[in-house]
C-alpha positions as YAML, in Angstrom:
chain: A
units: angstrom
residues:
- id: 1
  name: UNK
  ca: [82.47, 114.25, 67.55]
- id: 2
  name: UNK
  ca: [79.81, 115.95, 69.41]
- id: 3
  name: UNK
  ca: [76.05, 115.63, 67.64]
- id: 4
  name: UNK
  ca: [74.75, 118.72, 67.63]
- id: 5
  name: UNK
  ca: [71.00, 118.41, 67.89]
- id: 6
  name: UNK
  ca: [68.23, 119.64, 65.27]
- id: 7
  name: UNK
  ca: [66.75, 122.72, 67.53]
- id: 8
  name: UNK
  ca: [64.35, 124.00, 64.51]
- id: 9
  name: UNK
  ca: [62.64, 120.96, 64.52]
- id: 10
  name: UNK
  ca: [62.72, 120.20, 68.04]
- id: 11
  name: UNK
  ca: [61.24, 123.16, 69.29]
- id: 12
  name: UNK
  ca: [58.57, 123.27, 66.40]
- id: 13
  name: UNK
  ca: [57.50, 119.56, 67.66]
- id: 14
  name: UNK
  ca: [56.93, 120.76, 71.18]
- id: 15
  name: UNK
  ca: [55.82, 124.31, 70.87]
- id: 16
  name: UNK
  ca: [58.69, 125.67, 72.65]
- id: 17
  name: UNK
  ca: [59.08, 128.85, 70.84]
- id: 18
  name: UNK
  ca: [62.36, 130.28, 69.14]
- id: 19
  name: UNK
  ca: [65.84, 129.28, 70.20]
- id: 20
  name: UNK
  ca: [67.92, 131.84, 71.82]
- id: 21
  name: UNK
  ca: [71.15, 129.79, 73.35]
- id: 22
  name: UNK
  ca: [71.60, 125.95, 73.60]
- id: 23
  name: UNK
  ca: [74.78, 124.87, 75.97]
- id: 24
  name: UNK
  ca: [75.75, 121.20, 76.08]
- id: 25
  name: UNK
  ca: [75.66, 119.92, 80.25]
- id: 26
  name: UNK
  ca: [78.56, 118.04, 80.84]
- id: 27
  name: UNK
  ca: [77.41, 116.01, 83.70]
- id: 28
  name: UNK
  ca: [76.69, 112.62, 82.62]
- id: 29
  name: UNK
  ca: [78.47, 109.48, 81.30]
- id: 30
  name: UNK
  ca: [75.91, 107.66, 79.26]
- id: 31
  name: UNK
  ca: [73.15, 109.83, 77.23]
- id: 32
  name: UNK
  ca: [73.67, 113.86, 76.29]
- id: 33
  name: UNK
  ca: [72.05, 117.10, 77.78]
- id: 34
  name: UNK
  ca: [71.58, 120.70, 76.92]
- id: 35
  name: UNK
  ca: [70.63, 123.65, 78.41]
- id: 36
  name: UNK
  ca: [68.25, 125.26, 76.16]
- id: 37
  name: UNK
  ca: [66.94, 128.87, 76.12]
- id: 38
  name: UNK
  ca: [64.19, 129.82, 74.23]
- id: 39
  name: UNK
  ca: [61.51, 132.85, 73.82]
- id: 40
  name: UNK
  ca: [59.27, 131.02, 75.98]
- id: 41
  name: UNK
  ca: [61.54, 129.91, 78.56]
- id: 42
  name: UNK
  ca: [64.33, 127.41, 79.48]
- id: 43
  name: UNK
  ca: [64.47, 123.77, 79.38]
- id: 44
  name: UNK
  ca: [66.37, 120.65, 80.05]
- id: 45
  name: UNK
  ca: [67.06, 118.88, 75.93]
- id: 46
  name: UNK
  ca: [68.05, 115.11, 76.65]
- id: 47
  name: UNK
  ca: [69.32, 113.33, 74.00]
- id: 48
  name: UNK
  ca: [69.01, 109.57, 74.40]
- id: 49
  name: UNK
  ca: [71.78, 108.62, 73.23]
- id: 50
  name: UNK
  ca: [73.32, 105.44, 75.22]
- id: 51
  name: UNK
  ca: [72.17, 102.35, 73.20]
- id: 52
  name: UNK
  ca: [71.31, 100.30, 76.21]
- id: 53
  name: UNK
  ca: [68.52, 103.11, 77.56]
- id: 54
  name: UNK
  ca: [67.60, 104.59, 74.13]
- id: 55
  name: UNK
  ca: [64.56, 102.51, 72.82]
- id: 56
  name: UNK
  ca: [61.65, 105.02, 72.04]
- id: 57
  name: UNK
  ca: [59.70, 102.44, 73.95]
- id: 58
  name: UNK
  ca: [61.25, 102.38, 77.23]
- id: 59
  name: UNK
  ca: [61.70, 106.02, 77.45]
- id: 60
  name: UNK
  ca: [58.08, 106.64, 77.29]
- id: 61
  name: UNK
  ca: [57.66, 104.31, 80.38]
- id: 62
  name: UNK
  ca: [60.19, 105.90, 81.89]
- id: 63
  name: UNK
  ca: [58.02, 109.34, 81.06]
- id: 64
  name: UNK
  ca: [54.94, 107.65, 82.41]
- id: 65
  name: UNK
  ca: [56.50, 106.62, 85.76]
- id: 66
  name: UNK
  ca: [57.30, 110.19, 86.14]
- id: 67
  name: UNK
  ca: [54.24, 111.77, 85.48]
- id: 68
  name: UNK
  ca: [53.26, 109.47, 87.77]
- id: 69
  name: UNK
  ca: [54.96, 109.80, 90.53]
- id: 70
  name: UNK
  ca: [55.26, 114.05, 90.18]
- id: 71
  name: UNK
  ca: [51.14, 113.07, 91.01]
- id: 72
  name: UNK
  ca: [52.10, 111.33, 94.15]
- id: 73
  name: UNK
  ca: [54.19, 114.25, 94.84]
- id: 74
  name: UNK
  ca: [57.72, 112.41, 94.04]
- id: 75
  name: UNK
  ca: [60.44, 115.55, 93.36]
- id: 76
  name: UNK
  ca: [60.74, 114.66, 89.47]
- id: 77
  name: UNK
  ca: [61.00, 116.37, 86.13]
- id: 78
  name: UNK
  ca: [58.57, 114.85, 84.03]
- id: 79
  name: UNK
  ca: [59.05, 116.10, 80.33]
- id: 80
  name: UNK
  ca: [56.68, 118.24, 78.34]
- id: 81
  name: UNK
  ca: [54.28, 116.56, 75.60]
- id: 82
  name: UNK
  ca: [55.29, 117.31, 72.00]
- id: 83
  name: UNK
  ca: [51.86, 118.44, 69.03]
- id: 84
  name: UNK
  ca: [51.63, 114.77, 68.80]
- id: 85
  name: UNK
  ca: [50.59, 113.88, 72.20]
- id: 86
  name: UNK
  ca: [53.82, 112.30, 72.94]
- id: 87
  name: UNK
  ca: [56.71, 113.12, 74.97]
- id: 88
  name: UNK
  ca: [59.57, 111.15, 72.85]
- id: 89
  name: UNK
  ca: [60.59, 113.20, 69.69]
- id: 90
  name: UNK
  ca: [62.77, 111.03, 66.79]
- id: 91
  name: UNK
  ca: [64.68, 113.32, 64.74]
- id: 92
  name: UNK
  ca: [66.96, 112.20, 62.13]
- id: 93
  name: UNK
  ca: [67.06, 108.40, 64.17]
- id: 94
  name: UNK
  ca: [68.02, 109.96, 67.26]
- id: 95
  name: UNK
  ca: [65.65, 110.14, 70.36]
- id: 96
  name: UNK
  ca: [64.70, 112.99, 72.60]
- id: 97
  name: UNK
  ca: [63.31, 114.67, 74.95]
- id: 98
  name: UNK
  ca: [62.52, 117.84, 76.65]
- id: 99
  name: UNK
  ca: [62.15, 119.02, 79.86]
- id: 100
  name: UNK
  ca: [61.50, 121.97, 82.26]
- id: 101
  name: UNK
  ca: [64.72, 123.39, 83.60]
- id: 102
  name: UNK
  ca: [64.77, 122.80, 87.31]
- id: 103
  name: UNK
  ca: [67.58, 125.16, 89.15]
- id: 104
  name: UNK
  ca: [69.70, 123.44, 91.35]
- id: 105
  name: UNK
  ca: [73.06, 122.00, 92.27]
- id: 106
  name: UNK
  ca: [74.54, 118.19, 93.14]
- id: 107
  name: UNK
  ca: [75.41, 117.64, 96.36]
- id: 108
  name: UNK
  ca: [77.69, 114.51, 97.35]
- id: 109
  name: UNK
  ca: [77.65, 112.76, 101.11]
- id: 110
  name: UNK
  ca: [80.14, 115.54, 102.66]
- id: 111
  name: UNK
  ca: [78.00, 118.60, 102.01]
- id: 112
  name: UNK
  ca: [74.41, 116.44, 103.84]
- id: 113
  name: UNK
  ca: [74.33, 117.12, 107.34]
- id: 114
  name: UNK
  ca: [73.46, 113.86, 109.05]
- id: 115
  name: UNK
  ca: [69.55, 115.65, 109.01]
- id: 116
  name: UNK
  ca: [69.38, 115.56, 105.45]
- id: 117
  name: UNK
  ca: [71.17, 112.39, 104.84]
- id: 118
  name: UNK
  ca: [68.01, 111.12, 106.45]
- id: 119
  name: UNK
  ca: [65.69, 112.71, 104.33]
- id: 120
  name: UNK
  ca: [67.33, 111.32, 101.36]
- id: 121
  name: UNK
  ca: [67.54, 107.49, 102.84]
- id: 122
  name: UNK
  ca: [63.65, 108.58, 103.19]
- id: 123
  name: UNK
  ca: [63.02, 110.02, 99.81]
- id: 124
  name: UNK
  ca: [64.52, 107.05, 98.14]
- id: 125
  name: UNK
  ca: [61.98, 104.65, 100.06]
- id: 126
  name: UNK
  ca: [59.18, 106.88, 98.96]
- id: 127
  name: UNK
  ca: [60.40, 106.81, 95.44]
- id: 128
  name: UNK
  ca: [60.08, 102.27, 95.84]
- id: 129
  name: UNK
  ca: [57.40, 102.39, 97.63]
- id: 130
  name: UNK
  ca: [55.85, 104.79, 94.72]
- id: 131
  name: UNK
  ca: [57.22, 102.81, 92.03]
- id: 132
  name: UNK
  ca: [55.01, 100.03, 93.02]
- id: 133
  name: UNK
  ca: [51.76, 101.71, 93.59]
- id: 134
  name: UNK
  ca: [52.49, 103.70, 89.80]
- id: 135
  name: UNK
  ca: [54.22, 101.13, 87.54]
- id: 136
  name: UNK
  ca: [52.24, 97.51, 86.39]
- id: 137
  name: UNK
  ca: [53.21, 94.48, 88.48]
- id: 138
  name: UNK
  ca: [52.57, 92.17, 85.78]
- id: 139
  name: UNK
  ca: [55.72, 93.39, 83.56]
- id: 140
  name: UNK
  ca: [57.37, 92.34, 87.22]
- id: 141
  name: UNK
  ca: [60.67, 90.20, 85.77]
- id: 142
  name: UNK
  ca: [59.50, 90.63, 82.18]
- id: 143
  name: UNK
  ca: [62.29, 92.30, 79.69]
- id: 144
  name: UNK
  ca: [60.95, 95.01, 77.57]
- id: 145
  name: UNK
  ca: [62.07, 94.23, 73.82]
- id: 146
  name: UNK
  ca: [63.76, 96.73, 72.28]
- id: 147
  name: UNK
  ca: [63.40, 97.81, 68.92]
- id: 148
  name: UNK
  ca: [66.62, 99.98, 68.02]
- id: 149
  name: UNK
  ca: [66.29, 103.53, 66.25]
- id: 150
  name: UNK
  ca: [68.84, 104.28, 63.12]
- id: 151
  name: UNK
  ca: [71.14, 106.50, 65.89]
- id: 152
  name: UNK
  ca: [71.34, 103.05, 68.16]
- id: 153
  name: UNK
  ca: [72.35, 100.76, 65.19]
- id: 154
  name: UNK
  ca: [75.30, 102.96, 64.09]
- id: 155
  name: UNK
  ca: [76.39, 103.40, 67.98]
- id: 156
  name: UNK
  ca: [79.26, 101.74, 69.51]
- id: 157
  name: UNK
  ca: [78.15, 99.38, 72.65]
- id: 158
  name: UNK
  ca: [77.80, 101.62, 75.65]
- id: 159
  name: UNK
  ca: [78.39, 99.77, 78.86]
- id: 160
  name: UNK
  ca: [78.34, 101.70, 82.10]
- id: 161
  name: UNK
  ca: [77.30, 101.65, 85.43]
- id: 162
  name: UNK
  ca: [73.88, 101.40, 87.10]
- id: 163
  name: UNK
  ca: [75.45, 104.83, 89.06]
- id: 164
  name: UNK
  ca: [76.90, 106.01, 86.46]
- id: 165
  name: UNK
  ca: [78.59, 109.37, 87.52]
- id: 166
  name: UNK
  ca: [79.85, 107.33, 89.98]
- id: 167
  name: UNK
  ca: [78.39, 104.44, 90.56]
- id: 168
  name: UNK
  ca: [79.42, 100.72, 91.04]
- id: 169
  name: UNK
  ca: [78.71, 97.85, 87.86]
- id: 170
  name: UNK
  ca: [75.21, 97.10, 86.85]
- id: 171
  name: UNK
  ca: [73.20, 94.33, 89.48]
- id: 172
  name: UNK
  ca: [72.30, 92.25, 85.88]
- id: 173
  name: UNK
  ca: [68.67, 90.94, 85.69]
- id: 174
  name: UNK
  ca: [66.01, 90.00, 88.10]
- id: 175
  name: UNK
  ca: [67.29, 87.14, 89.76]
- id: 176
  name: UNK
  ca: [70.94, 87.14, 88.06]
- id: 177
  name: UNK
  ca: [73.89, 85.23, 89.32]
- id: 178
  name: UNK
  ca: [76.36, 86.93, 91.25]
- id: 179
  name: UNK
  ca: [79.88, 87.94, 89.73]
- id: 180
  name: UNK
  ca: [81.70, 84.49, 88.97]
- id: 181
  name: UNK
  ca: [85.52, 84.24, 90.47]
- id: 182
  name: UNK
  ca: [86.98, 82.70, 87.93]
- id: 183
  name: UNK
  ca: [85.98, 85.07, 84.99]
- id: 184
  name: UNK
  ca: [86.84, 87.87, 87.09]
- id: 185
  name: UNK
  ca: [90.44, 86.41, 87.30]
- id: 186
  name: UNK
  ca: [90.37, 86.00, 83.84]
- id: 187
  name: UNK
  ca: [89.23, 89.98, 83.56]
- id: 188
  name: UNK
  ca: [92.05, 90.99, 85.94]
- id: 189
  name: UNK
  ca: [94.53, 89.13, 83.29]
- id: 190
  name: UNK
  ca: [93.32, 90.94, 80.87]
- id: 191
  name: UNK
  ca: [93.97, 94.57, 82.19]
- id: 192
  name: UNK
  ca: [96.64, 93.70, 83.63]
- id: 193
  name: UNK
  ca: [97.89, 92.90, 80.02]
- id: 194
  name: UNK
  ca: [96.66, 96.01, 78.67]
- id: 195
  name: UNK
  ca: [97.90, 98.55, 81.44]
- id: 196
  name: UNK
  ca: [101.48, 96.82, 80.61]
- id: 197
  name: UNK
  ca: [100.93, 97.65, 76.96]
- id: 198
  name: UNK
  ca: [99.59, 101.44, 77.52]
- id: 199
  name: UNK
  ca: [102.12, 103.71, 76.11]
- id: 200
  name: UNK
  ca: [103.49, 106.10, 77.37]
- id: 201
  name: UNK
  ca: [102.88, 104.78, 81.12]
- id: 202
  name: UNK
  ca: [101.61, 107.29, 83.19]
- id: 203
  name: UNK
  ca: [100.71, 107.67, 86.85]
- id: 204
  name: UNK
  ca: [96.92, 106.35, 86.73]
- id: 205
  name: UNK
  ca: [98.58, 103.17, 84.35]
- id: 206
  name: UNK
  ca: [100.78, 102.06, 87.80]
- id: 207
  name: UNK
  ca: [97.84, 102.90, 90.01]
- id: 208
  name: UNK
  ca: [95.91, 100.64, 88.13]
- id: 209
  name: UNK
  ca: [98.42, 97.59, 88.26]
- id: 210
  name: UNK
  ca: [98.82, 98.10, 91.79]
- id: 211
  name: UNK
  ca: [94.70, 97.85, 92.69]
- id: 212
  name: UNK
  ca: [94.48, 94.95, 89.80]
- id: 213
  name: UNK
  ca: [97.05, 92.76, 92.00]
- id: 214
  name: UNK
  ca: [95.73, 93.67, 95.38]
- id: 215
  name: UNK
  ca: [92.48, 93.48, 94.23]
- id: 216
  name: UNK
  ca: [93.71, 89.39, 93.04]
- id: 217
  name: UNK
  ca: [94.85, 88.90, 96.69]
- id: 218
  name: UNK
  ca: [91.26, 89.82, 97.91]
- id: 219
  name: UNK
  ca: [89.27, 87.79, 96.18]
- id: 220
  name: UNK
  ca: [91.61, 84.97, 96.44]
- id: 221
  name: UNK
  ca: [91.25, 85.30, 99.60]
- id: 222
  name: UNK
  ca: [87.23, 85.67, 99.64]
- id: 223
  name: UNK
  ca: [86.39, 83.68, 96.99]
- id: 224
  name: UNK
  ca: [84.52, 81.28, 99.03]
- id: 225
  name: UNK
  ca: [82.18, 84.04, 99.76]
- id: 226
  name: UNK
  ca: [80.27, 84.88, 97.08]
- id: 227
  name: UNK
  ca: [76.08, 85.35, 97.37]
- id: 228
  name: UNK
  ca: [73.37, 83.43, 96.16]
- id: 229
  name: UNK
  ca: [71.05, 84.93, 93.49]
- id: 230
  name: UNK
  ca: [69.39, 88.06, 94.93]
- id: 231
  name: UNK
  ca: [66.36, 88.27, 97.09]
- id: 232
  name: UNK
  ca: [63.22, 90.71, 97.22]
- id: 233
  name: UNK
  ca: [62.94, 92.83, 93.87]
- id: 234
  name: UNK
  ca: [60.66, 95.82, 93.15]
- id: 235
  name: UNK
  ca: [60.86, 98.61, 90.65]
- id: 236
  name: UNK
  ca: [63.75, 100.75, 91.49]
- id: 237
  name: UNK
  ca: [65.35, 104.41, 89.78]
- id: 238
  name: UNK
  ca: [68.50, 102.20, 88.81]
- id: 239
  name: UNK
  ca: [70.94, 105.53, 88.72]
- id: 240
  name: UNK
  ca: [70.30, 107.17, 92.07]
- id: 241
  name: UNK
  ca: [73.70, 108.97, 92.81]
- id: 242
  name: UNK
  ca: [74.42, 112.56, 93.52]
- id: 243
  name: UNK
  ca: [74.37, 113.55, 89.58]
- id: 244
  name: UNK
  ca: [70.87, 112.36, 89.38]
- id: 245
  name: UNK
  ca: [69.63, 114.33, 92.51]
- id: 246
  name: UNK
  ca: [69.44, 117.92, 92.57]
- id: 247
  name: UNK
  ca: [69.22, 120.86, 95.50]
- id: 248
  name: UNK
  ca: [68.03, 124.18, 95.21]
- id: 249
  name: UNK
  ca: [69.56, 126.34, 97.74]
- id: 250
  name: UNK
  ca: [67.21, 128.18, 99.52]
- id: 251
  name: UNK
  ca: [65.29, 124.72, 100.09]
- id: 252
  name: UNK
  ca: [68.79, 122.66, 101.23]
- id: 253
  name: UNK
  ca: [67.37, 120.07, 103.49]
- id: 254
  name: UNK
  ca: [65.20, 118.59, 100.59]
- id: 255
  name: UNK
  ca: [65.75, 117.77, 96.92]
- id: 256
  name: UNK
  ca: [64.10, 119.26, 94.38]
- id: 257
  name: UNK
  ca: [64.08, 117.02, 91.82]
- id: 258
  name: UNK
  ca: [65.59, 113.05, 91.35]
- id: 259
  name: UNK
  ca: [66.80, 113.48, 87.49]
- id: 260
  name: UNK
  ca: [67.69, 110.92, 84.65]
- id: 261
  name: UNK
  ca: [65.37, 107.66, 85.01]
- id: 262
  name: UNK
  ca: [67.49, 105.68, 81.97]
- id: 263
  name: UNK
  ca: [67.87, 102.98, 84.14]
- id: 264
  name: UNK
  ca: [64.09, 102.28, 85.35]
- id: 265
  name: UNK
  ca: [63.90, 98.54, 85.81]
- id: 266
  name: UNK
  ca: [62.99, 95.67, 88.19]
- id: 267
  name: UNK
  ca: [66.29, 94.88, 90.46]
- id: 268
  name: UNK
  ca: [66.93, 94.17, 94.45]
- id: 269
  name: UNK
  ca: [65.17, 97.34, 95.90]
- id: 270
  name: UNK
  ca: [67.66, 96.86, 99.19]
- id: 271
  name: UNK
  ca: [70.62, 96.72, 96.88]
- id: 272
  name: UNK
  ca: [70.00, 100.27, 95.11]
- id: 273
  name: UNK
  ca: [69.49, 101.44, 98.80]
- id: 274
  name: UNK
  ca: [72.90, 100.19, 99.28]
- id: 275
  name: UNK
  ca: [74.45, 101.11, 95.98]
- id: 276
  name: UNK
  ca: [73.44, 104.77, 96.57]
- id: 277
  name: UNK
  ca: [74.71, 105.45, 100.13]
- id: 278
  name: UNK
  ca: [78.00, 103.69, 98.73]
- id: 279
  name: UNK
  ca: [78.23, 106.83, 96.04]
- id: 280
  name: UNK
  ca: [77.14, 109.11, 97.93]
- id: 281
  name: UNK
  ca: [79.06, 108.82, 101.43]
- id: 282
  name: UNK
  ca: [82.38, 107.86, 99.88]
- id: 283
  name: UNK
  ca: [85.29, 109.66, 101.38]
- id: 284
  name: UNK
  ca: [87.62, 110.75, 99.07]
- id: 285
  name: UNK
  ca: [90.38, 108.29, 100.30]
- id: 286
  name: UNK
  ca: [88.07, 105.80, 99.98]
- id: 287
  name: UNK
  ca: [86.11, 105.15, 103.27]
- id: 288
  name: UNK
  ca: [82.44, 105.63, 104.04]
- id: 289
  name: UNK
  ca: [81.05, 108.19, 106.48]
- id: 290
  name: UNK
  ca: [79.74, 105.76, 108.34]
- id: 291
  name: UNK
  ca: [77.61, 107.91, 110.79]
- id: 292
  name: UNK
  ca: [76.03, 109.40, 107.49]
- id: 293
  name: UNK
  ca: [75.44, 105.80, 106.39]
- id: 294
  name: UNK
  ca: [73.34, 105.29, 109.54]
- id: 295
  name: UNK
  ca: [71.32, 108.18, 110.01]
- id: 296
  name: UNK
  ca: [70.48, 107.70, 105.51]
- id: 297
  name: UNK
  ca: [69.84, 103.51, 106.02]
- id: 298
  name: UNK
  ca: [67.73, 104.05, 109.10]
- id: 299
  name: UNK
  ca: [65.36, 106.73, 107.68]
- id: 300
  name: UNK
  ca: [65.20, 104.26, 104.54]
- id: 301
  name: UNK
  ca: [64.20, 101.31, 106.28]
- id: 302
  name: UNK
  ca: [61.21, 103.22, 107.73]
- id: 303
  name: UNK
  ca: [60.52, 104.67, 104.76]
- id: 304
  name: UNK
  ca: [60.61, 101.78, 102.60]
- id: 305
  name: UNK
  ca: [59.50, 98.79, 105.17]
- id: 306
  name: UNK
  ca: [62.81, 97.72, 104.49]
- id: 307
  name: UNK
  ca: [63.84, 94.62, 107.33]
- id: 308
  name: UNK
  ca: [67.59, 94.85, 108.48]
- id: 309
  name: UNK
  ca: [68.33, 91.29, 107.50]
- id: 310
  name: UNK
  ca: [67.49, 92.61, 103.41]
- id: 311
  name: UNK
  ca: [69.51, 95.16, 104.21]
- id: 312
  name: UNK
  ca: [72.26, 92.66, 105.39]
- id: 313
  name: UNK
  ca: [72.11, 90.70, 102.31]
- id: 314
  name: UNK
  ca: [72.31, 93.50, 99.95]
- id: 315
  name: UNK
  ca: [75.34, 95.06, 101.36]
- id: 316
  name: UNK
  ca: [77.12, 91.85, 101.14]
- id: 317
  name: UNK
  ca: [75.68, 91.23, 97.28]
- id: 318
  name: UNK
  ca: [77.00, 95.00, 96.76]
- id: 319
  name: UNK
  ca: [80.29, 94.50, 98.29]
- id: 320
  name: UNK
  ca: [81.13, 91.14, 96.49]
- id: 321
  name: UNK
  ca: [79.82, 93.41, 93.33]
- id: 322
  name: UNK
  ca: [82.42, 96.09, 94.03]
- id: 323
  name: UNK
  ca: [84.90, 92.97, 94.57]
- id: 324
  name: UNK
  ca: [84.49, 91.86, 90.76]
- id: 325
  name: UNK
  ca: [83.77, 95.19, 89.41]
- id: 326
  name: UNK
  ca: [86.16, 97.01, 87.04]
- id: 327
  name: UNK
  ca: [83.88, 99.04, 84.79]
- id: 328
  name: UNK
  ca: [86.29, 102.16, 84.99]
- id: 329
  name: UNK
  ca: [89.34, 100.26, 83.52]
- id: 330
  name: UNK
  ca: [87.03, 98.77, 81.13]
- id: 331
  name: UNK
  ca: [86.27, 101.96, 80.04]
- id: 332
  name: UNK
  ca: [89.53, 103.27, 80.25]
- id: 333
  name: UNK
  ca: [91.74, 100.15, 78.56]
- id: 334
  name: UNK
  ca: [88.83, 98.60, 76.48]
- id: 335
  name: UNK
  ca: [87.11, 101.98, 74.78]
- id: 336
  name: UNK
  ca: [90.10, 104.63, 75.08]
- id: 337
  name: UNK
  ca: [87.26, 106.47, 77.49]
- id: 338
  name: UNK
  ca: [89.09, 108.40, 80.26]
- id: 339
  name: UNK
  ca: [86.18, 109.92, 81.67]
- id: 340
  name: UNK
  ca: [85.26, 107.66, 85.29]
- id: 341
  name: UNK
  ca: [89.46, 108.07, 85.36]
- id: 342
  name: UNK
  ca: [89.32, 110.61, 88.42]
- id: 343
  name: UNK
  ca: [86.44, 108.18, 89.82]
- id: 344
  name: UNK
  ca: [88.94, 105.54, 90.15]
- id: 345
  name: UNK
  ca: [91.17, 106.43, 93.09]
- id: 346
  name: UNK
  ca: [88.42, 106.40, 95.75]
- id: 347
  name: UNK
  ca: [86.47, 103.56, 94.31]
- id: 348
  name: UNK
  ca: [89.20, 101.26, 94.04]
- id: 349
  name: UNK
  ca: [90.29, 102.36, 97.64]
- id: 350
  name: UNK
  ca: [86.97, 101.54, 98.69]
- id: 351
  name: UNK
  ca: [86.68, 98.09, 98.09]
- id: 352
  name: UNK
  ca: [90.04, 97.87, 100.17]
- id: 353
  name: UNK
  ca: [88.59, 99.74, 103.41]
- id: 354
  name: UNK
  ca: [85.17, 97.71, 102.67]
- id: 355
  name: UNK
  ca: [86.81, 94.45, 102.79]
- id: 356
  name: UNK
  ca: [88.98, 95.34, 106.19]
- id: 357
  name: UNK
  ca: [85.47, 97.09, 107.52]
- id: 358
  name: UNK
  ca: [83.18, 94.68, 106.79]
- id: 359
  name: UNK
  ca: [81.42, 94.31, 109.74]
- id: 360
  name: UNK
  ca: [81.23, 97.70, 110.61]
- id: 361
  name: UNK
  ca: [79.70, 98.82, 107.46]
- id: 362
  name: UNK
  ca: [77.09, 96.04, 107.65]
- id: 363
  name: UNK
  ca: [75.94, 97.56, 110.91]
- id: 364
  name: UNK
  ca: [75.88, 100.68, 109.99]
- id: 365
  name: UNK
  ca: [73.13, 99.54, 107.10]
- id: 366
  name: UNK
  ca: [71.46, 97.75, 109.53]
- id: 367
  name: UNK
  ca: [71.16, 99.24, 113.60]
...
């Protein structure tokens, strides 16, 4: 069921004036939106929803950063301070937040001419390289602890991607261990069980059992290829993918505003770099534009002071990610969420055409 948010209260705490329409946004896999209209204008409501992302705590460094960086002149939405001072409002134990509206529209890899899939690999670099001048370096590797609201105690676990609209598994903590062969076999048991059990089969059921036994092949074949821990780590967006970035139209060759900054945290700067050009020049049957991938990684690298050999490392840590990655089926065979289900075709294709392409796409990252 759908929570409807408490609007009288809400737009008493930030002096947003009377409600006139509120529309829920359905973009997004992990917290809730809304599109609200009010006498004094319209806004962007975020309810923080997703357990993981959620504590009061993190969301107001996650506000900070913003501020922050809309100072530097980063394209962000920072949100609006409430009577209190603060930007976090906790209603009935839920959390939220509002925002100004910014008009725009998503764009994925195929609408970017090879110009503006430059200034995006460029953007991105000025968002790291911002992230370390804005955010403290001694909380560098140090987990904030989270102290759970009433809303976040009654929620079910919430485990989705670090791209979540479509996006590949989370990277895990600073320094984590790459994905482990043998419980990913153990995973691939598992769904496979579960697929054979979904009644009544459909379509997606025998796609699924088809990319869960060729996927087996591949890593059987790979296994002795899996990364050491990862390397250089900064601050990093955590979520950049075409959802989180939006266009305005009669400014198309830059964004206007890098959206939803849940996932804020200290990972392998190189490997978000990676992670995002992955989402965002996908081909539909599952190959990258590779030209795209080179004009966006190039511009990066400049941008960021990014060497190619980081960039080396992180597309191999992301492809051996994608390798022993099955978040969607998770979702799908796990939690009875069919949501990332039209994601699936492409990304599971992908790892296929990676695999076969390897080299190729490496250059491409790194020339």
């Amino acid at each position: 069921m759908l929570h409807t948010p408490p609007l009288g209260p809400l737009v008493e705490q930030y002096a947003a004036g009377s409600v006139l329409a509120c529309e829920p946004v359905d973009e997004g896999l992990l917290n809730r939106g809304y599109r609200l209209r009010t006498t004094r204008g319209r806004y962007f409501l975020k309810h923080h929803f997703d357990p993981e992302t959620a504590d009061p705590a993190a969301i107001v460094r996650q506000h900070r950063a913003t501020q922050r960086l809309a100072d530097l002149g980063v394209p962000v939405a920072p949100p609006l301070t409430g009577r209190d001072g603060g930007t976090v409002a906790v209603v009935a134990g839920h959390a939220y937040a509002l925002h100004p509206w910014v008009e725009g529209r998503h764009r994925h890899g195929g609408q970017l001419t090879p110009g503006q899939c430059a200034r995006l690999g460029a953007l991105l670099g000025v968002v790291h390289a911002c992230l370390e001048r804005v955010m403290p370096t001694q909380e560098t590797g140090s987990p904030v602890r989270k102290r759970l609201i009433p809303a976040q105690r009654r929620a079910p676990e919430t485990r989705g991607p670090v791209g979540a609209s479509g996006a590949s598994g989370a990277s895990g903590p600073v320094g984590a261990e790459s994905a482990d062969p043998a419980r990913t076999f153990a995973l691939m048991d598992e769904l496979l069980d579960r697929v054979r059990r979904h009644h009544p089969a459909d379509p997606f059921d025998a796609l699924a059992r088809h990319r869960l036994l060729e996927r087996r092949r591949l890593l059987e074949r790979h296994a002795d290829r899996r990364p050491p821990r990862g390397g250089s780590v900064g601050w990093v967006h955590g979520d950049f993918h075409p959802f989180n970035v939006l266009y305005r139209d009669e400014v198309p060759d830059v964004p206007a505003a890098i959206l939803d900054w849940d996932r804020l945290g200290v990972q392998p700067r190189a490997e978000e770099a990676v992670r995002a050009a992955v989402i965002f020049f996908v081909r539909p049957v599952g190959a990258l534009d590779l030209a795209k991938v080179r004009s966006y990684a190039r511009a990066y690298r400049r941008s960021a002071g990014a060497a190619p050999a980081e960039l080396a490392a992180a597309v191999h840590r992301v492809w051996w990610e994608r390798l022993n990655d099955f978040w969607m089926l998770r979702w799908r065979y796990e939690r009875g969420d069919t949501r990332a289900d039209p994601q699936f075709p492409a990304a599971s294709a992908l790892v296929v055409w990676w695999t076969r392409e390897y080299d190729a796409v490496c250059e491409a990252f790194v020339e």
